[in-house]
N, C-alpha and C positions, 0 to 999 in steps of 0.2 A: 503494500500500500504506500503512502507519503511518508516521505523522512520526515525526522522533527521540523526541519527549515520550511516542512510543504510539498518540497519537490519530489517529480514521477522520478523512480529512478531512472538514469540513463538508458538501460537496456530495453524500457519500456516505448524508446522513440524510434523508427522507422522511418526512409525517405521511400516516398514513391513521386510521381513524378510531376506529382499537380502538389506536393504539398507534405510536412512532416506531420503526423498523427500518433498522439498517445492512447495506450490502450487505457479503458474505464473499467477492465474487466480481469481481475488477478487468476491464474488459472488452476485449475482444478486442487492442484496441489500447494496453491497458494505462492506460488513465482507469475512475476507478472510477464507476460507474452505478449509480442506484439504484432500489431496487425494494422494492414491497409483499410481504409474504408472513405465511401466515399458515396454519395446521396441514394441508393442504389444497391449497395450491398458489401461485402469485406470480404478477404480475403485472410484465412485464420495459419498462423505457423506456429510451429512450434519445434521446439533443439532437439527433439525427440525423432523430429522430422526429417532431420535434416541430410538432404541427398533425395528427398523425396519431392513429387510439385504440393504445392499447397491446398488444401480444399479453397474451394469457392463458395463461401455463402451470402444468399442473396438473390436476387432475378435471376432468371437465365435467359442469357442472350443479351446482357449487358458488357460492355465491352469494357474490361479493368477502365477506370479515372473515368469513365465520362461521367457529368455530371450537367448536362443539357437536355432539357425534354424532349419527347419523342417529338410532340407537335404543340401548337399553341393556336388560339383562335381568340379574336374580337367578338368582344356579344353588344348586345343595346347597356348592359347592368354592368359590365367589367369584362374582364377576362378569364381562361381560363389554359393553365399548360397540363398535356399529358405527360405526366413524368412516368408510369409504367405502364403498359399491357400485354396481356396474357390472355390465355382461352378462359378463364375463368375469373379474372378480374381486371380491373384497369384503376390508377391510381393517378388521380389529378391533383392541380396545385389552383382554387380557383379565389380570385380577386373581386369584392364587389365592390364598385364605386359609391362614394357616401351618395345616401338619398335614393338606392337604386335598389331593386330585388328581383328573386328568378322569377320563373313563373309559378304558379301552383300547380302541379304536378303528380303525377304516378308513374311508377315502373310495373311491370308484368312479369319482366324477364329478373330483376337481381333487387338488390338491398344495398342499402350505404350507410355507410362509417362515417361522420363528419369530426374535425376534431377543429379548434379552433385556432388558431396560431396567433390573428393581432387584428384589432381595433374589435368594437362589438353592436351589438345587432339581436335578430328577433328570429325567431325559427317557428314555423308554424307547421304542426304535423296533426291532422284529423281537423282540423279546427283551431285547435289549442296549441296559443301562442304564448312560447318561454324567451324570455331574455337570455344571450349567450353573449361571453367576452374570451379571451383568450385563457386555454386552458381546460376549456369546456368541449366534453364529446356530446356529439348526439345518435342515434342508433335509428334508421329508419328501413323499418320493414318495407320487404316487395308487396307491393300495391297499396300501401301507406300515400295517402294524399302532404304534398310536404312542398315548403318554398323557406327559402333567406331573403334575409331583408336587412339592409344596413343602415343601423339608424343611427349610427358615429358622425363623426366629420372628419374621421381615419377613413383609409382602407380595411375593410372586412376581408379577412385570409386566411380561408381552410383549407385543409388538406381532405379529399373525398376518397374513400378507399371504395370503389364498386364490385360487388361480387354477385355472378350470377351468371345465366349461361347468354344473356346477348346482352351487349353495351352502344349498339345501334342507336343512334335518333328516334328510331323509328319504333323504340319502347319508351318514347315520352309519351303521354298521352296530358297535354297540356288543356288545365281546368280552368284557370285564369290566367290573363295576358297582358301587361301595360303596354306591350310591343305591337299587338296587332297578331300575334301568331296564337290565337286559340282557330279550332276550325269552325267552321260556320254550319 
């Protein structure tokens, strides 16, 4: 763990190529190990190892150091980056602009994670609307009617974890609209 002064021991620092990373995690045996990581996933060593390649934990199909969304898109309410996807989940990074909210909504196909990361705002899931700020999760079941709303003068900044077997547009089934995209 820390020396008296604080400090990670030396051994616990590693260079990779974007950047040096101390481990947070002392290993099994209580010597601390050290490892790569980077928004994405790590990569674990250990001296035990050594002569061996490393395991990969993490995404798959992530390329060691990247640390750039898959894709990013403009909305009317803010923005939104994919940082993972997968056959069974996708993981985005999404921005609401103060004053601005999603629409009221449903999925068919999956369920979402929301966790809060900065500024705060209003989450309304069935009807019933809870105030959220940073540090706050919310959990929303498949076919849960559900919207964000920022009612800061920050940016509102979650991270959405989606699971489920389609992440298509085309399992939004949008109930209210300030944009103009409900169907007629």
């Amino acid at each position: 763990m820390l020396s008296a002064a604080g400090q990670i021991p030396s051994a616990a620092w590693i260079s990779t190529a974007r950047w040096v990373t101390p481990t947070p995690f002392p290993h099994l045996v209580g010597q601390w190990q050290p490892y790569a990581a980077n928004d994405f996933g790590c990569w674990a060593t250990s001296p035990k190892d050594a002569g061996r390649r490393p395991q990969r934990l993490g995404a798959p199909g992530v390329a060691s150091g990247q640390n750039l969304p898959v894709s990013s898109d403009r909305r009317p309410w803010g923005t939104f980056e994919v940082l993972s996807e997968d056959l069974t989940h996708k993981v985005k990074r999404l921005t609401v602009d103060p004053g601005q909210r999603l629409s009221y909504q449903r999925h068919a196909h999956r369920s979402e994670h929301w966790f809060v990361v900065a500024g705060s705002g209003t989450v309304t899931l069935d009807g019933a609307a809870t105030a959220v700020r940073a540090g706050v999760s919310i959990d929303v079941p498949r076919g849960m009617a559900h919207r964000v709303e920022n009612t800061g003068s920050d940016p509102l900044v979650f991270i959405e974890v989606q699971h489920g077997t389609s992440f298509a547009e085309d399992d939004i089934e949008r109930l209210e609209d300030d944009y103009g995209r409900t169907p007629v």
